[in-house]
C-alpha positions in Angstrom: 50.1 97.4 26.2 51.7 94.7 23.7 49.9 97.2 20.8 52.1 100.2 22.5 55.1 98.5 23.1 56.0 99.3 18.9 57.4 95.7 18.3 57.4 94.7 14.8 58.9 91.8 15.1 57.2 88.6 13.3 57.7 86.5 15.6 56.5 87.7 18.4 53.4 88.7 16.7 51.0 86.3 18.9 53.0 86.9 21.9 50.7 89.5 23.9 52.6 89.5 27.0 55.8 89.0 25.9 55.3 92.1 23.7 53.8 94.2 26.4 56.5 93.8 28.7 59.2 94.7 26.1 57.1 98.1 26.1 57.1 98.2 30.2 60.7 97.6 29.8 61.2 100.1 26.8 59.3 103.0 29.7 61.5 101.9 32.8 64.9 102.6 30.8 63.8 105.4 29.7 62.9 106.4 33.1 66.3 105.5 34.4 67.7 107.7 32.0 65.7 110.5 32.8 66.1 110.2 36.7 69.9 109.1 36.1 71.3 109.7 33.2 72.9 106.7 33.0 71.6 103.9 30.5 70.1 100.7 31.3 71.7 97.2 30.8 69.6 96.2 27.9 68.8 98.3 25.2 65.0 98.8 24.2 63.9 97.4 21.5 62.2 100.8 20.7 62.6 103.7 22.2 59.8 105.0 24.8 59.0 107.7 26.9 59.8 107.3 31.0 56.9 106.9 33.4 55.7 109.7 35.0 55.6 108.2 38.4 55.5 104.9 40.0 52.1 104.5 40.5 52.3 104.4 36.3 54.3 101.4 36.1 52.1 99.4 38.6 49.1 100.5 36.8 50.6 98.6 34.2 51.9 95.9 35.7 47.9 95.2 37.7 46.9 95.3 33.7 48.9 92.3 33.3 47.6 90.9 36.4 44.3 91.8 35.6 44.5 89.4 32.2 46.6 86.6 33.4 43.7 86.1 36.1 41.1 86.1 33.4 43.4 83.7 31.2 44.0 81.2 33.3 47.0 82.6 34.4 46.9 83.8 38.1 49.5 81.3 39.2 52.2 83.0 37.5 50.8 86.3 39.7 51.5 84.8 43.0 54.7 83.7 42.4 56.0 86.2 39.7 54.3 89.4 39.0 52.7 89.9 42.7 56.3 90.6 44.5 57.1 93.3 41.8 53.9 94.8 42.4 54.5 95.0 46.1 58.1 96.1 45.9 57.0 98.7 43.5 54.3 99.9 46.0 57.0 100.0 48.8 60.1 101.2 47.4 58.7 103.1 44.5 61.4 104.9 42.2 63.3 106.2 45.2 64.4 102.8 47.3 64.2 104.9 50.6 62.1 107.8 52.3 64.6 110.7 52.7 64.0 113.6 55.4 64.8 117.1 55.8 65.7 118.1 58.6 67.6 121.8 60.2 67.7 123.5 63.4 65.1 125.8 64.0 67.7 128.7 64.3 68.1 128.3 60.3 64.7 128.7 59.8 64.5 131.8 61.7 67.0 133.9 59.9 66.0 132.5 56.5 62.5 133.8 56.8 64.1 136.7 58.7 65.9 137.7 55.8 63.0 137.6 53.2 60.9 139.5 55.1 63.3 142.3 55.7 63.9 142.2 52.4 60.4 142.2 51.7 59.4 145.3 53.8 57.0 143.3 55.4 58.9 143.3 59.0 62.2 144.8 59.6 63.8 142.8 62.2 61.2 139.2 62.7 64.1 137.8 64.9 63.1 140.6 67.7 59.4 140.0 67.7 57.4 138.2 70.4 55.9 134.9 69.7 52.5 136.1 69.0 54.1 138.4 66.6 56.0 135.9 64.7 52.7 134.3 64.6 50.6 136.9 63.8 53.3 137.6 60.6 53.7 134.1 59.4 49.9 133.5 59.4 49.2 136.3 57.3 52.2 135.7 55.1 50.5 131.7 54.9 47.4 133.4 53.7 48.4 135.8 51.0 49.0 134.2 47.4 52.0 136.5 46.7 55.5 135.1 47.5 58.3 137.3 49.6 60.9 136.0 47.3 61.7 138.9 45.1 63.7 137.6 41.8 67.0 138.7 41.1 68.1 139.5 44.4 70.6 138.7 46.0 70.2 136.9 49.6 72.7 135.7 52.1 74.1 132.2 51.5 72.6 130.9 54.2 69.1 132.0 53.3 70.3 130.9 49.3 71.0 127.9 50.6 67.9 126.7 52.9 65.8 127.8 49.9 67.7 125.4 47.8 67.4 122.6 49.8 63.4 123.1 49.4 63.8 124.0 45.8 65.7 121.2 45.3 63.2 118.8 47.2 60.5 119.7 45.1 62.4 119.1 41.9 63.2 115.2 43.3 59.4 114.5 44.6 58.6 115.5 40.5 60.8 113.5 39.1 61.3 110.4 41.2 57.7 110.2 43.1 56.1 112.1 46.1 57.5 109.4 48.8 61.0 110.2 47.7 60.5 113.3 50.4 57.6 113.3 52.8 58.6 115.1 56.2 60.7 118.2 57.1 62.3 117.7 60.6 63.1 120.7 62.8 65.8 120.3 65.1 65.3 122.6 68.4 61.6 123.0 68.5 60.6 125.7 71.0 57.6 127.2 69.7 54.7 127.4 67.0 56.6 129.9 65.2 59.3 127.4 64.4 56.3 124.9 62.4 55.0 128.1 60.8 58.4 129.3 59.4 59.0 125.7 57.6 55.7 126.0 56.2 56.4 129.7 54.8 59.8 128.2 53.4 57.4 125.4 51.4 55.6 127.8 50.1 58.0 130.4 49.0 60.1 126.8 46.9 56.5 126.0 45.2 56.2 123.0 47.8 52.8 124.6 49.2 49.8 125.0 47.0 46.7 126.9 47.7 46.7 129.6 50.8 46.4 128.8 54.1 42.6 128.8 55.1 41.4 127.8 51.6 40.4 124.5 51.2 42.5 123.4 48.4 45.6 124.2 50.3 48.4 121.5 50.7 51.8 121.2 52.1 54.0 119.3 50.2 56.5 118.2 53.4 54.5 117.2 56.5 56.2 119.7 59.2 58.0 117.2 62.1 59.0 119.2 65.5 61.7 117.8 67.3 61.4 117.7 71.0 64.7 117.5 72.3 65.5 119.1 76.2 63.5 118.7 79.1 61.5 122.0 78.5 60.5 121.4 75.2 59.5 118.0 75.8 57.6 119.3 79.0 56.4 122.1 76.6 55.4 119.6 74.1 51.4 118.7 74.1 51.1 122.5 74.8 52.9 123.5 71.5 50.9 120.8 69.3 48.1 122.0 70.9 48.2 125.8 69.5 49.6 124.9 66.9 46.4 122.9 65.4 43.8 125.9 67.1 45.7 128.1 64.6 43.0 129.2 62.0 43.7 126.7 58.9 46.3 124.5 59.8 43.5 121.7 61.3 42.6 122.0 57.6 46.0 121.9 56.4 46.6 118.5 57.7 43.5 116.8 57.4 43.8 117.6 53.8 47.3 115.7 53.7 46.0 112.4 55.5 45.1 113.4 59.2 48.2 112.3 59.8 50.9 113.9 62.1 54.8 113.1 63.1 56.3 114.2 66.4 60.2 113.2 67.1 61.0 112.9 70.6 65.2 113.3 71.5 66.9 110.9 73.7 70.2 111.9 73.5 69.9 116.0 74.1 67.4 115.2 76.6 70.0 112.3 78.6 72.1 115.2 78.6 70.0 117.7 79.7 68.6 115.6 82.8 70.2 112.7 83.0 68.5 109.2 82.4 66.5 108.5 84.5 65.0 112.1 84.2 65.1 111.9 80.4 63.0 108.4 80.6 60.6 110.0 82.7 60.1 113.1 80.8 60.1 111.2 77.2 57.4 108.6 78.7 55.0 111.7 79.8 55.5 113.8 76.7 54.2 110.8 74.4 51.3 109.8 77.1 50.4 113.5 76.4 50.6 114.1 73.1 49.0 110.4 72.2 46.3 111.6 74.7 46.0 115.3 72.9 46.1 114.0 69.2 43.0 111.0 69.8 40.8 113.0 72.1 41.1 116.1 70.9 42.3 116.7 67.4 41.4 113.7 65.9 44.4 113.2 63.7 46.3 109.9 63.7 49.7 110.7 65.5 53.4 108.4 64.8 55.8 109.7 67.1 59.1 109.2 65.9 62.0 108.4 68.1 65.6 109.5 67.9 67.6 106.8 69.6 71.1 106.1 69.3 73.5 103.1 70.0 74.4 103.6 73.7 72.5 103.8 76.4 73.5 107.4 77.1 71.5 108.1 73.9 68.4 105.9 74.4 69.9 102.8 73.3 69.1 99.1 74.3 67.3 96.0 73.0 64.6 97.0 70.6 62.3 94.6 71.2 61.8 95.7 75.3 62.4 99.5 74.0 59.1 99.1 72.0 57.2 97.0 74.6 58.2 99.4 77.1 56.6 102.2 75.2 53.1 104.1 77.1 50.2 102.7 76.1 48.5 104.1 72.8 51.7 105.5 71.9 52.0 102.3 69.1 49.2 102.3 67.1 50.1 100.4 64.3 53.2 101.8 63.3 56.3 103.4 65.0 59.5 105.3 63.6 62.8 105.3 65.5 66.6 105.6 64.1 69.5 103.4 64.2 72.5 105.4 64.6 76.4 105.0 64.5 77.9 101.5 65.1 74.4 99.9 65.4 74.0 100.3 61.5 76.9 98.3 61.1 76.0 95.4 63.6 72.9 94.9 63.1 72.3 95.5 59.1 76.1 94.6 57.4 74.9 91.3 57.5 71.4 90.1 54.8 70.1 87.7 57.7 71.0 89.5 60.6 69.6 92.5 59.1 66.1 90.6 58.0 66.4 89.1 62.0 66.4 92.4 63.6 63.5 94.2 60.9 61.4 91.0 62.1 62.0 92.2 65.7 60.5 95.2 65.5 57.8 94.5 63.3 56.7 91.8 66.3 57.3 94.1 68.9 55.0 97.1 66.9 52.3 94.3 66.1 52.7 92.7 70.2 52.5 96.2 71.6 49.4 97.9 69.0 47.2 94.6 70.2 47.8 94.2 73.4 48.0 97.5 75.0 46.1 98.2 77.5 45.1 102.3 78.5 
């Protein structure tokens, strides 16, 4: 590292460490250029070419590490180097996980559109749901994309295939956890997951066809649950959805791990509450039941809560306690919405306070559940 760094300064010729993390420095400016365009603070003192990811820097950063610990040196890692290395394995390039996230209506007429214009199906919109499937399955398992170049497709199709396009772009250039899932609002049917995964793969976010076993989906595809029928309809949905031919695959291959967001608020209004409460607390019993017996893929249900109680609001700590049992295994997603942002995260302590609440109430809940 210090040999790579290109100082040829004198005096820092027995300086080893000091050298090397000139060079580190020299790579992460250049990196901020490259992501930003905007220079960094400090000039280099030579110029270097940007990391090609964060798992890069920390490789070089565990190389310091690494020979501090066999120089008698490891003190300095606890208290100085070690919290880098951790922020740079949580935080990355990118700070914060972003999602996408449309109604499943969007998706429809987007993949509508290209395979009209594709001659595969004139009219998808029309078909019955074992059509849709039947089309988007085979359209998962051929290599060639419906996109045809230089045509021209309605703005609204443009524009969801930007969004994906441009997703792709930012997990290249600022790290894969930049983007990770693709939300879809509305979910009433397997069709809906399928389209989202045809939209990866026509914006280069899929590789490999589905069925082979090199395939992988860039976005991991979330369904949103939102009215009473479609979180009554649910487990059901999940569960054809994984006996489609590949798609057990498919996911296994990107961590045997699967996201399901659950809607408080549509649902409140769909019901009411106490309805909604009821309904929400046997959809996750069901699919937490479906994903460990029977597909054997680890499941984080995501919750879409808002500030009032009319939107699933309340005390965090008893929401998370108050969850079904196996339905916190470890982990646990949920939003914080509107005027709760402000009042419980405008403030460092406060905020640190409340991200200590709900780490205790995942940890309290995962070990002391009880089926």
């Amino acid at each position: 590292l210090a040999e790579a760094a290109r100082d040829a300064n004198d005096h820092r010729a027995d300086e080893p460490y000091r050298k090397a993390l000139i060079g580190i420095y020299a790579r992460l400016a250049a990196t901020l250029k490259a992501i930003t365009g905007t220079e960094a603070l400090r000039h280099a003192v030579a110029p270097s070419g940007p990391y090609s990811g964060p798992e890069a820097f920390l490789t070089d950063l565990r190389v310091i590490a690494a020979s501090l610990g066999a120089h008698h040196g490891a003190v300095l890692v606890a208290e100085r180097l070690a919290p880098l290395m951790r922020a740079v394995e949580v935080f990355g390039f990118h700070l914060a996980t972003v999602d996408l996230r449309q109604n499943s209506d969007r998706h429809e007429a987007a993949v509508a559109e290209l395979l009209k214009v594709a001659r595969v199906v004139p009219d998808y919109a029309v078909l019955g749901e074992p059509d849709k499937q039947r089309v988007l399955l085979s359209v998962l398992a051929d290599p060639r994309c419906l996109r045809i170049p230089h045509i021209a497709y309605g703005a609204d199709t443009e524009s969801e295939l930007d969004i994906f396009a441009a997703a792709r772009e930012l997990r290249g250039q600022i790290g894969a956890q930049a983007i990770r899932h693709a939300i879809i609002s509305h979910t009433e049917s397997v069709s809906d997951l399928l389209e989202v995964l045809v939209l990866q793969k026509e914006t280069g976010l899929m590789t490999g066809v589905l069925g082979d076993p090199g395939a992988r989906a860039a976005l991991v595809v979330v369904p949103l649950f939102e009215t009473i029928g479609d979180l009554r309809e649910a487990p059901g949905i999940m569960r054809a959805f994984f006996a489609l031919p590949g798609i057990a695959a498919l996911v296994q291959a990107m961590g045997a791990e699967q996201e399901v967001m659950l809607g408080y608020s549509d649902s409140n209004k769909d019901g009411g509450y106490f309805t909604s409460n009821w309904e929400l607390y046997r959809a996750s019993t069901a699919l937490a039941r479906l994903f460990s017996e029977e597909l054997g893929v680890h499941l984080r249900l995501f919750h879409g809560r808002g500030g009032t109680v009319g939107r699933g609001g309340g005390p965090s700590y008893q929401a998370i306690l108050a969850q079904p049992p196996g339905t916190v295994t470890g982990q646990i997603r949920l939003t914080e919405q509107g005027e709760v942002i402000a009042s419980k995260y405008a403030n460092p302590d406060i905020g640190r306070r409340n991200l200590e609440t709900l780490v205790a109430a995942t940890i309290e809940k995962t070990l002391l559940s009880t089926d």
